[in-house]
C-alpha positions as CSV (number, residue, x, y, z in Angstrom):
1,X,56.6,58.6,205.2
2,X,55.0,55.8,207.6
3,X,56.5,55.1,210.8
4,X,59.0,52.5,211.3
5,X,61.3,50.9,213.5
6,X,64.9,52.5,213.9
7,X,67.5,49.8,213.3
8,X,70.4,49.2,215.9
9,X,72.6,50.2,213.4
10,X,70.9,53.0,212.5
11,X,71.0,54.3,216.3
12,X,74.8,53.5,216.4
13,X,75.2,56.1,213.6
14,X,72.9,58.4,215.2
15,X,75.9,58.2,218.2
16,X,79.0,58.1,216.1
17,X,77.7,61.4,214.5
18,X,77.2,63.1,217.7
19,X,80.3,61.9,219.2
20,X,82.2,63.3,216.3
21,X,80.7,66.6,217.4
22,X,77.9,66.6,214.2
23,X,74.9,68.9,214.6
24,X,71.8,66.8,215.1
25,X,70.5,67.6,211.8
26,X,73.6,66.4,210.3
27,X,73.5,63.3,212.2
28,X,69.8,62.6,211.0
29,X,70.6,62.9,207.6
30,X,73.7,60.6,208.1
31,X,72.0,58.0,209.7
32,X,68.4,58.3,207.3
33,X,66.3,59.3,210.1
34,X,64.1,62.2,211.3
35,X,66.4,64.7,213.4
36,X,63.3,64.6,216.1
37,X,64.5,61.1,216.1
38,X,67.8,61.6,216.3
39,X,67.3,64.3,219.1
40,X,65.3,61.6,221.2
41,X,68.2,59.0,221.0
42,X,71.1,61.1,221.6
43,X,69.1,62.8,224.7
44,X,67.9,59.0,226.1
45,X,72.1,58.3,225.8
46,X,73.3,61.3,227.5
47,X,71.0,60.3,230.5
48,X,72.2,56.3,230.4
49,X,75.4,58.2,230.6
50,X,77.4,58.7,227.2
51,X,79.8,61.7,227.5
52,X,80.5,63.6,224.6
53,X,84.3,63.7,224.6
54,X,83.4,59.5,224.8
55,X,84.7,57.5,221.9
56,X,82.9,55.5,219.6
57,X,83.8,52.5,221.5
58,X,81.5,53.6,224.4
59,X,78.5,53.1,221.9
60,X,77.9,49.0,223.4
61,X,75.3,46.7,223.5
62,X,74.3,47.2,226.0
63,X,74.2,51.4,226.3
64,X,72.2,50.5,222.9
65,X,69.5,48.6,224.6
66,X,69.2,51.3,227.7
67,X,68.6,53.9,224.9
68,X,66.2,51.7,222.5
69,X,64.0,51.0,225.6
70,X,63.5,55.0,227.0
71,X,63.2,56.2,223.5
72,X,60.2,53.2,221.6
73,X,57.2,53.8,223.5
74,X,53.6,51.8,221.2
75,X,53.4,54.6,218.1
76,X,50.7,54.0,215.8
77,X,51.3,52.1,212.4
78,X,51.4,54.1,209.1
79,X,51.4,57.6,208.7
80,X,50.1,59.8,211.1
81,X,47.3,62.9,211.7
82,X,48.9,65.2,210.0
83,X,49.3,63.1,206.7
84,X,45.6,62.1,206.7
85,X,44.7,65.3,207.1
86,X,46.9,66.3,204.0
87,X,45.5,63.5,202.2
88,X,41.7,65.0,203.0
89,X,42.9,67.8,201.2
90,X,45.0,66.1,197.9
91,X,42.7,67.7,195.1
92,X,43.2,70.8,196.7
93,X,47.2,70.9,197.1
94,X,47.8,69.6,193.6
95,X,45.7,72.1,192.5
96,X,47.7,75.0,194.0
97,X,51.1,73.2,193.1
98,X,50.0,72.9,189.6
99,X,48.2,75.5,188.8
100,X,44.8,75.8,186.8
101,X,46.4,76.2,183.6
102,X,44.8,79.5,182.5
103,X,45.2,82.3,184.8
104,X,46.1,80.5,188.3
105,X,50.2,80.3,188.0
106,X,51.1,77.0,190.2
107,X,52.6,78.3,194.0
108,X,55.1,76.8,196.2
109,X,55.2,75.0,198.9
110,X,55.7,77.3,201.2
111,X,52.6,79.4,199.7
112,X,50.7,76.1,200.2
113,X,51.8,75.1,203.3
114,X,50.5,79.3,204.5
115,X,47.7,78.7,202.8
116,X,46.9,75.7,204.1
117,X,47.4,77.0,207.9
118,X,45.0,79.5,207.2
119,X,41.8,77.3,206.6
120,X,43.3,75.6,210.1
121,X,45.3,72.5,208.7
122,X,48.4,73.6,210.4
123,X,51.2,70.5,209.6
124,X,54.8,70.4,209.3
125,X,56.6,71.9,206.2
126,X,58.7,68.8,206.1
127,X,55.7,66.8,205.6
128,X,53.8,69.2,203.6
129,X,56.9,68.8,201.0
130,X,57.1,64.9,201.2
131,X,53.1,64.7,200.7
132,X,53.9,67.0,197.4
133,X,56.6,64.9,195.8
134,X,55.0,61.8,196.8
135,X,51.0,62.2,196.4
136,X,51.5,65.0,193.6
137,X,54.0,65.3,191.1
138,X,55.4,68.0,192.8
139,X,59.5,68.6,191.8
140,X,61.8,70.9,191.6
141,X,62.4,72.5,188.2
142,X,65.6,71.0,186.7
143,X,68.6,73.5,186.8
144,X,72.1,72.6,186.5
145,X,74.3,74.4,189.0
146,X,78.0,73.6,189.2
147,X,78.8,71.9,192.5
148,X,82.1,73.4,194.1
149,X,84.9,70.9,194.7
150,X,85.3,70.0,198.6
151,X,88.2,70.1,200.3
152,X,90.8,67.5,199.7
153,X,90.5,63.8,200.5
154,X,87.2,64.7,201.5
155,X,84.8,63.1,199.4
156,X,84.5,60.6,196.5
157,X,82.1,59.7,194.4
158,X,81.1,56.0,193.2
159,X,79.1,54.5,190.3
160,X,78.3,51.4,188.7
161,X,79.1,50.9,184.9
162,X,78.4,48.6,182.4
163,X,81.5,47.5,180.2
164,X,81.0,44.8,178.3
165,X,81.0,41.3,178.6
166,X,83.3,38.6,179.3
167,X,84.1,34.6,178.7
168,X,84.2,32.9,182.3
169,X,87.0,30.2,182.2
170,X,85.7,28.6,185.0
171,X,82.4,27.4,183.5
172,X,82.6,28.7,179.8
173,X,79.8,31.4,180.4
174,X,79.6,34.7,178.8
175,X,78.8,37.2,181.7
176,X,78.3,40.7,181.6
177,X,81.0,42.7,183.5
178,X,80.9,45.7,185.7
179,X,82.6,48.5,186.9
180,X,82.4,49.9,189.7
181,X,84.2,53.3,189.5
182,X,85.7,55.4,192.6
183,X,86.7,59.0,191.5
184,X,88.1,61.3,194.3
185,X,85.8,64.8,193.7
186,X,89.3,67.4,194.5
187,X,92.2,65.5,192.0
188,X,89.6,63.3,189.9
189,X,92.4,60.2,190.7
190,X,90.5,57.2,190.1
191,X,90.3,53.7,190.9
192,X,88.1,50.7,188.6
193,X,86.5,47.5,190.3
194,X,85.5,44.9,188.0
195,X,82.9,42.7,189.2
196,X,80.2,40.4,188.2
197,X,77.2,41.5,190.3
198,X,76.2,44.6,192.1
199,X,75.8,43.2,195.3
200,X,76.9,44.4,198.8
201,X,79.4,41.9,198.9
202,X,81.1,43.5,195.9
203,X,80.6,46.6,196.8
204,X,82.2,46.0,199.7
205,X,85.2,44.3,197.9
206,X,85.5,47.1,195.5
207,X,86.2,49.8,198.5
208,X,88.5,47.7,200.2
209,X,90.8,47.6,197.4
210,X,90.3,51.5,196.5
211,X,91.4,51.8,200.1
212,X,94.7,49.8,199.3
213,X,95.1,51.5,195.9
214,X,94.8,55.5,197.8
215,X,96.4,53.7,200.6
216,X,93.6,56.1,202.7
217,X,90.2,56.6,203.4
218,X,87.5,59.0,202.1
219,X,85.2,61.1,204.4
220,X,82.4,60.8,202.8
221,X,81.1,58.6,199.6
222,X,78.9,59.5,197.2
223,X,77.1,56.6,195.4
224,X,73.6,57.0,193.3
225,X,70.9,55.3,194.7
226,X,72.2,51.1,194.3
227,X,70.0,48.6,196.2
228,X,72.7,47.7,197.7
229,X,73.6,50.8,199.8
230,X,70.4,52.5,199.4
231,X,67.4,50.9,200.2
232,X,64.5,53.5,200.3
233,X,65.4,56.5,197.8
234,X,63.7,59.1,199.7
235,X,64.1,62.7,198.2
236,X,65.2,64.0,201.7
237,X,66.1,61.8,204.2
238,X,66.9,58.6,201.9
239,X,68.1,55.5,204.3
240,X,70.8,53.1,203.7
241,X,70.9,49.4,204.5
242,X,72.0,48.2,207.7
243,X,75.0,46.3,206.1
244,X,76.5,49.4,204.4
245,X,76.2,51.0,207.5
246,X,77.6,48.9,209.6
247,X,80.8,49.0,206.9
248,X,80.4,52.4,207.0
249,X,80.9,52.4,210.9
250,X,83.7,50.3,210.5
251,X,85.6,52.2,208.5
252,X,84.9,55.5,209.6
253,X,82.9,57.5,206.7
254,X,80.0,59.2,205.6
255,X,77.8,58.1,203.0
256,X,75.6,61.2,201.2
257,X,73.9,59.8,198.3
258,X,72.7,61.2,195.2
259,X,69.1,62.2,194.1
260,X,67.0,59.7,192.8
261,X,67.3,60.5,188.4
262,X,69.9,62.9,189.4
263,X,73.3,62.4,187.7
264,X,74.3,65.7,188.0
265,X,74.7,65.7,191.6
266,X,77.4,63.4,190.7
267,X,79.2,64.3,187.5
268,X,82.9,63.6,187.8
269,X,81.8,59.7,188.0
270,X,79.7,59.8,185.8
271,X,81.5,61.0,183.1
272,X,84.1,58.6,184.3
273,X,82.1,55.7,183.1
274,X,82.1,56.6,179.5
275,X,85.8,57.2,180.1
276,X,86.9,53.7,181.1
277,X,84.6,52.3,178.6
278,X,86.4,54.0,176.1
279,X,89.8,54.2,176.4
280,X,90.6,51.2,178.8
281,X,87.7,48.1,177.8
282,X,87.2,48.7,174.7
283,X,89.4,46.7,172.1
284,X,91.2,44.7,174.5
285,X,90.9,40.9,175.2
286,X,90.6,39.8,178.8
287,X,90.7,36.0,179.7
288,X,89.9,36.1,183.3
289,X,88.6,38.5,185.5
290,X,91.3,38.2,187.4
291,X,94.0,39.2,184.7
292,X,91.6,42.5,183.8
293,X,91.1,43.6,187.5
294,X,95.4,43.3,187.3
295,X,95.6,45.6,184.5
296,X,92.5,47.9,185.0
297,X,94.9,48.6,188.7
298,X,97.8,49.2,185.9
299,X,95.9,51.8,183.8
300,X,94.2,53.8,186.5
301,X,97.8,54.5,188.0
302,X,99.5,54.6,184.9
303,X,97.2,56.0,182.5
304,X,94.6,58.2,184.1
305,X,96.5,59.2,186.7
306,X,99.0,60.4,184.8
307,X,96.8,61.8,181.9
308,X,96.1,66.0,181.8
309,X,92.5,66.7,183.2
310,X,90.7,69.2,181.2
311,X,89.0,70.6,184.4
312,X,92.4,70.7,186.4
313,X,94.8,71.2,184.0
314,X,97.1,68.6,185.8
315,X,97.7,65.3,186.4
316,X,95.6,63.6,189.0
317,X,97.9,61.3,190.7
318,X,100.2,64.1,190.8
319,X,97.6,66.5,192.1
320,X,96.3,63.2,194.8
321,X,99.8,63.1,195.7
322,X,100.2,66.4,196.4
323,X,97.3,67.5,198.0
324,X,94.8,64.5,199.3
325,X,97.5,61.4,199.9
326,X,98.5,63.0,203.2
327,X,95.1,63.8,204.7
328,X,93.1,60.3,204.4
329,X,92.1,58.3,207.2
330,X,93.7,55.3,207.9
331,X,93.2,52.2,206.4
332,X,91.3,50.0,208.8
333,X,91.4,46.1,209.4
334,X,90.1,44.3,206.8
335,X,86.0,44.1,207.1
336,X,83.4,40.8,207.7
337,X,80.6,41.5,205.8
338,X,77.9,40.3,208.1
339,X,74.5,39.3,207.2
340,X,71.3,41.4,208.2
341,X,67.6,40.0,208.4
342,X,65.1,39.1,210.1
343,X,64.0,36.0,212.0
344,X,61.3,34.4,213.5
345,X,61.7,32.2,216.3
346,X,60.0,28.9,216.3
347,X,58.3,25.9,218.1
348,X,61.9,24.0,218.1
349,X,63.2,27.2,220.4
350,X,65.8,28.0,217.0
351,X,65.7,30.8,214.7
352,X,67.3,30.2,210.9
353,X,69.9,31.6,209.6
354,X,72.0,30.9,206.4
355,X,70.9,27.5,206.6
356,X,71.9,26.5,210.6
357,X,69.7,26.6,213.8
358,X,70.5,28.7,216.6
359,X,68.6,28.3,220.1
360,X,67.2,31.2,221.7
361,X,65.4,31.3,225.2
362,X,61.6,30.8,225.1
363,X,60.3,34.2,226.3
364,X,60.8,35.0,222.6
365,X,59.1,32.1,220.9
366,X,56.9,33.4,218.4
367,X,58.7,37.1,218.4
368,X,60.5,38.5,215.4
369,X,64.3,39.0,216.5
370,X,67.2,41.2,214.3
371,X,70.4,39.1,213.4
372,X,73.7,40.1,212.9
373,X,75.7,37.3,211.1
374,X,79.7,37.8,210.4
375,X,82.1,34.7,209.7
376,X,82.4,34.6,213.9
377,X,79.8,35.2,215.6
378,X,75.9,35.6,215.2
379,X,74.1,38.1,217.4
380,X,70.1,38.2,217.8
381,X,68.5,41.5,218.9
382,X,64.8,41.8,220.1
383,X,64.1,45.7,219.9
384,X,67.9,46.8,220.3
385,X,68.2,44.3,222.9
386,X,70.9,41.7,222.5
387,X,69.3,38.5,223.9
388,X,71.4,35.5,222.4
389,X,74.9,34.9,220.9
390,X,76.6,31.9,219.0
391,X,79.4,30.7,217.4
392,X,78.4,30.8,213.2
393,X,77.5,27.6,212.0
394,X,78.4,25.9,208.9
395,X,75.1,25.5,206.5
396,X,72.7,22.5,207.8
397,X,74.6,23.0,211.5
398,X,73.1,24.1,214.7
399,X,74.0,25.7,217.9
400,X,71.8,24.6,221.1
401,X,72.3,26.3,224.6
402,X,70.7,23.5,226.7
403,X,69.5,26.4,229.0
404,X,67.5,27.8,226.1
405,X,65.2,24.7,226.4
406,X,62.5,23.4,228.9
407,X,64.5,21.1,231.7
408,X,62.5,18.0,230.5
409,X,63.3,18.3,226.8
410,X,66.3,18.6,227.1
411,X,67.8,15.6,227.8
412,X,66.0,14.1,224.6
413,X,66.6,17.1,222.6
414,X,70.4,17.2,223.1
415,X,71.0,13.3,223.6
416,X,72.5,13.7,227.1
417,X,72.9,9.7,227.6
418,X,75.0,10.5,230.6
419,X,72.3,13.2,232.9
420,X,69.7,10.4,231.4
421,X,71.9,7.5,233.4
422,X,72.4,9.9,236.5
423,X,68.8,10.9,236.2
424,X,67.5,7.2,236.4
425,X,70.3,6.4,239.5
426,X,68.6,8.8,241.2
427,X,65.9,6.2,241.9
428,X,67.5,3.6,242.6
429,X,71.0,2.1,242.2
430,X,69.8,-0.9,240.0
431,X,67.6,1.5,237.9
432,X,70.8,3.5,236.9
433,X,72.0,0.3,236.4
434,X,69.4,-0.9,233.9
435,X,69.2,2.4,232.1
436,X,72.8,1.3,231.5
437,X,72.1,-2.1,230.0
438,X,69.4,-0.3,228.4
439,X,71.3,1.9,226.4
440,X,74.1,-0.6,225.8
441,X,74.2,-0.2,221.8
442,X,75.7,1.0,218.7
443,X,73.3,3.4,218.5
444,X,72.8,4.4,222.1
445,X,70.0,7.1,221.5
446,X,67.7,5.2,219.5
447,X,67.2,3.2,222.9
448,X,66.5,6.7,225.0
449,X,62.7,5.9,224.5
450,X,62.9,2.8,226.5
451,X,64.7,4.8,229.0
452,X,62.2,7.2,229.3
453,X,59.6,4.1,229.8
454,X,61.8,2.9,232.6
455,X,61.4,6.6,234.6
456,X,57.5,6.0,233.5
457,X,57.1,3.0,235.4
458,X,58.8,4.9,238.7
459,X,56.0,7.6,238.4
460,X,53.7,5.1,238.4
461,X,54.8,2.3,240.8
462,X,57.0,4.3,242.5
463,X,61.3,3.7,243.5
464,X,60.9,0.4,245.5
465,X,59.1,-1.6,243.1
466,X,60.9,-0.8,239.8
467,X,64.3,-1.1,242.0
468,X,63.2,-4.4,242.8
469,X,62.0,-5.4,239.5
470,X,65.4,-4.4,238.1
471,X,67.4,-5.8,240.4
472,X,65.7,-9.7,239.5
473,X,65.9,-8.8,236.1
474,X,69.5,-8.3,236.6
475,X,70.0,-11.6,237.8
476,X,68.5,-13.5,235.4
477,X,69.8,-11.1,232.6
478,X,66.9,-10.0,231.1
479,X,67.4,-6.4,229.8
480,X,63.5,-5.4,228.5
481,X,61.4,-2.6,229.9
482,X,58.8,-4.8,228.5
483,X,59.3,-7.3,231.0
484,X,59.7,-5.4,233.9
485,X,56.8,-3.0,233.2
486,X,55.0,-6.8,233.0
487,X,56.4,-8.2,236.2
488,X,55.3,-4.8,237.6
489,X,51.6,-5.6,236.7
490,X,51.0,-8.8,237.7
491,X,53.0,-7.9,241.0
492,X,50.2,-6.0,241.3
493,X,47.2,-8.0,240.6
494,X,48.6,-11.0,242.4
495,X,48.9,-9.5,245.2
496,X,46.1,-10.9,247.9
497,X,44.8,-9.8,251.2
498,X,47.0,-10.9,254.2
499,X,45.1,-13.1,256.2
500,X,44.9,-12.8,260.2
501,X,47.7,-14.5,261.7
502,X,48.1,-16.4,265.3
503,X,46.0,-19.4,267.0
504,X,42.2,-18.7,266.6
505,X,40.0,-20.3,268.6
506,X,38.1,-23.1,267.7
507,X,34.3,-23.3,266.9
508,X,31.9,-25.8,268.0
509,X,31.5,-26.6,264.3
510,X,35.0,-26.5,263.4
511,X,36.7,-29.4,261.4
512,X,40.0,-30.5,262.1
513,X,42.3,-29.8,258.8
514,X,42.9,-33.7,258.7
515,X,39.8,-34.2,257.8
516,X,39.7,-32.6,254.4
517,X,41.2,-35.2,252.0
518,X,43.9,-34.7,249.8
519,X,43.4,-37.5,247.6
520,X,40.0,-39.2,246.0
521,X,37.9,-41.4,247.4
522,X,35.5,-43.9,247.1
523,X,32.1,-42.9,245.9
524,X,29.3,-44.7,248.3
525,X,28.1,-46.4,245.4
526,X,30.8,-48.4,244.4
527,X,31.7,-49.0,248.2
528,X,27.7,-50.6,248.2
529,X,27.3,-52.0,244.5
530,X,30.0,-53.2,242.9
531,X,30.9,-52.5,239.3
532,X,29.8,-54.9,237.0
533,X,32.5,-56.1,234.5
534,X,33.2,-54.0,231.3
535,X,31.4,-51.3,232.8
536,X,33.8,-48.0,234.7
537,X,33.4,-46.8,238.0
538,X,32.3,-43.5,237.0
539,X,29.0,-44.9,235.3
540,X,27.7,-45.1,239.2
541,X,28.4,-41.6,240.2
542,X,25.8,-39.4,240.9
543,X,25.5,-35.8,239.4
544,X,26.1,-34.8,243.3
545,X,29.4,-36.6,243.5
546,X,30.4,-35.5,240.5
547,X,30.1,-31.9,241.7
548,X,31.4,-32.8,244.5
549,X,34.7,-34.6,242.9
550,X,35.6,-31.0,241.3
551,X,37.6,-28.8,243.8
552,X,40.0,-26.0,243.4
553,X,43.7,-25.8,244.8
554,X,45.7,-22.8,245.1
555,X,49.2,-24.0,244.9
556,X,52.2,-20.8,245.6
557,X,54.8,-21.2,243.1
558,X,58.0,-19.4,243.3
559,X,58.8,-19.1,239.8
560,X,62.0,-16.4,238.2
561,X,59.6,-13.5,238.0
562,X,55.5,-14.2,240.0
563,X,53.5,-16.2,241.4
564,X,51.1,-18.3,239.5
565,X,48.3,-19.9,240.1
566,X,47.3,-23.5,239.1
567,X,43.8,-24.8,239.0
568,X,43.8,-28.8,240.2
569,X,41.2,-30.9,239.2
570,X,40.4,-34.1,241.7
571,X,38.7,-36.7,240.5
């Protein structure tokens, strides 16, 4: 068997086990893993500080996470040395397990496992044994022993059976119909679950109402190897699914599953099947579900409970009654079934689940995370650790902690109008102010962009300018980033070298500002020749007047948003 991760649940029932005073190979088998295992977790919780005499209540979180984190050093992947060095040696094992079929008998496994320690490939028996049922055909030769009965309201055995089939009212289907059958080992009393599927939902449903019906709790349950409570069938150590034992936990039993193939390890329930398939389906005429389930509760406690068991020569409800009723534990609250899997956080910072988003914090983006889902709450776990929890979500809803994201997404992420406002006053009171008009819309957060533009144009021209800029705006009532990100630039490129100010002293060339003229004048040739009629002044001038005639004017004009400038042409 390859290596693999321990589940929190798994090491919760590794510590319920050994609170409840279980040896440690008992509690390794309960909870599907290697007692090594178990040994390593129970000895990292006694150090974090979990007494003994402790109840199950002790077993938190965060006591959890301490123990998860001193126990999972980096293990290799797969299966280790002494399963490749098995493996070198297959042809040779099967050989010895088999025999040669003339005049070598086939040995065991402990004759192999000698044998094998001889020629210096010294391994563990366990995994000596597991290599032999797995890599070749090794089993056990098929005896039938009579189990002895345990001791009242101890255990009870549970199978799924195939009755018949039945019209659905609801949609006018014909489905096939189940029965899932719970028969106590001591009286044989018995309780019937109809269902359509053989999920862990309806297993789930189908215990809660034997609990009702035996108004107690079972120690221990006996099912055959169903996906849904089994989910790898291992001949020794086989392990159950997180959700059935996280049920399991919440109730308070055992779970000891049969043998893969192995009905006999289970007979009471088995031969139970054929029993309500006989003598309480067949002939009758069902119209619902719901009216069968009513009258399958009617015959188990009229009927076969009251019928004379060929084993016990009595009555089973009489013999429950008598001998199992009193002894049962306590009927819990009812159970959430959760959901169990496994998600991968993504770019967004939100992991899936059933449909909605839920944030987690960014140190895990990438990382696989364990979920726990109930109807309430829905709890991530990175290696036992418990690192987010949220409210559940509808399908297609999400739950965002705004400290889960980066401080500048968030704001855009979340459409925070209000910290976008604030953020933007923080520049400058008209700024605020024009975020404001900014966002002033049915839709408000289709206008966050141009927001965002506005605190661009602050990096860039910094607080006085834009504040300036706004406040103009303001007056003339122009609300458009545009414009001030435009009033902004040609602020800038209109903006000219001071010149020197104060009385400068004048040259000996200097010309007194009077005697530039303002207006044209008379060319010398018309003030010498004068025009001839039907002919124009201008035919006179002289390509050097005319270049002359052409001058340029800068002329300030304080306009609603910059200054322009004009070019004037004298002629």
């Amino acid at each position: 068997m390859g290596f693999r991760e321990v589940s929190v649940v798994e090491v919760r029932e590794v510590l319920r086990g050994w609170l409840e005073g279980a040896g440690l190979r008992t509690v390794a088998e309960r909870a599907g893993v290697d007692r090594k295992t178990a040994r390593r977790y129970v000895a990292a919780a006694q150090e974090a500080g979990l007494q003994r005499d402790a109840g199950f209540t002790a077993v938190d979180d965060e006591l959890v996470a301490q123990v998860v984190s001193v126990v999972r050093p980096a293990r290799p992947n797969g299966h280790g040395t002494a399963w490749e060095a098995l493996e070198a040696r297959q042809e040779q094992i099967a050989v010895w397990l088999k025999g040669d079929g003339k005049d070598a008998k086939p040995l065991s496994v402990v004759k192999v496992h000698e044998l094998l320690s001889r020629q210096g490939c010294v391994v563990p028996y366990r995994t000596l044994h597991r290599f032999a049922a797995e890599r070749c055909g090794f089993r056990v030769k098929d005896t039938t022993v009579r189990v002895a009965d345990g001791e009242p309201g101890v255990e009870l055995q549970i199978d799924f059976g195939h009755l018949g089939y039945l019209t659905d009212p609801t949609d006018g289907r014909r489905r096939k119909v189940h029965a899932l059958i719970f028969t106590a080992c001591y009286s044989r009393h018995m309780f019937v679950w109809l269902t359509y599927s053989q999920t862990l939902v309806a297993v789930i449903a189908g215990c809660e109402a034997a609990w009702a019906f035996f108004q107690g709790v079972f120690k221990v349950l006996i099912p055959d190897n169903m996906k849904a409570i089994v989910t790898d069938p291992d001949p020794v150590n086989p392990r159950l699914s997180q959700g059935w034992l996280d049920y399991a936990q919440h109730v308070g039993f055992g779970t000891d599953p049969a043998r893969v193939r192995s009905p006999k390890d289970k007979p009471k329930v088995e031969r139970a099947v054929q029993y309500v398939r006989g003598n309480f389906w067949a002939g009758e005429v069902f119209t619902s579900l719901e009216e069968a389930q009513q009258r399958a509760v009617v015959w188990c406690a009229e009927r076969a409970g009251m019928r004379i068991h060929g084993t016990l020569q009595a009555r089973p409800a009489e013999v429950f009654d008598e001998h199992e009723a009193g002894v049962l534990l306590p009927v819990p609250p009812a159970y959430d079934v959760p959901v169990f899997k496994t998600v991968k956080v993504h770019r967004d910072f939100h992991v899936e689940v059933a449909k909605a988003l839920y944030s987690v914090p960014g140190a895990y983006l990438g990382h696989q995370l364990d979920v726990r889902a109930d109807r309430e709450l829905v709890k991530l776990y990175h290696r036992g650790r418990l690192v987010k929890t949220h409210p559940r979500q509808a399908s297609g809803g999400r739950s965002t902690d705004r400290a889960d994201l980066p401080e500048e997404k968030s704001g855009y992420a979340l459409r925070d109008l209000t910290r976008l406002i604030n953020t933007c006053a923080g520049h400058g009171e008209n700024v605020g102010i024009y975020a404001e008009r900014l966002l002033d819309d049915p839709l408000p957060w289709t206008r966050m962009r141009a927001v965002y533009r506005l605190l661009g144009l602050v990096r860039r021209y910094g607080n006085g300018p834009v504040e300036a800029a706004c406040s103009r705006a303001l007056d003339l009532d122009v609300v458009s980033v545009t414009k001030i990100a435009s009033m902004l630039e040609r602020a800038t490129e209109d903006t000219l070298p001071l010149l020197p100010t104060g009385t400068m002293p004048g040259g000996r060339f200097a010309r007194q500002p009077a005697e530039f003229a303002t207006r044209p004048t008379a060319f010398a040739s018309d003030r010498t020749s004068p025009a001839s009629p039907g002919t124009s002044p201008a035919s006179h001038r002289t390509p050097a007047a005319d270049a002359a005639a052409h001058t340029l004017t800068l002329i300030r004009h304080d306009g609603p948003d910059t200054d322009t400038l004009f070019e004037q042409e004298h002629r």
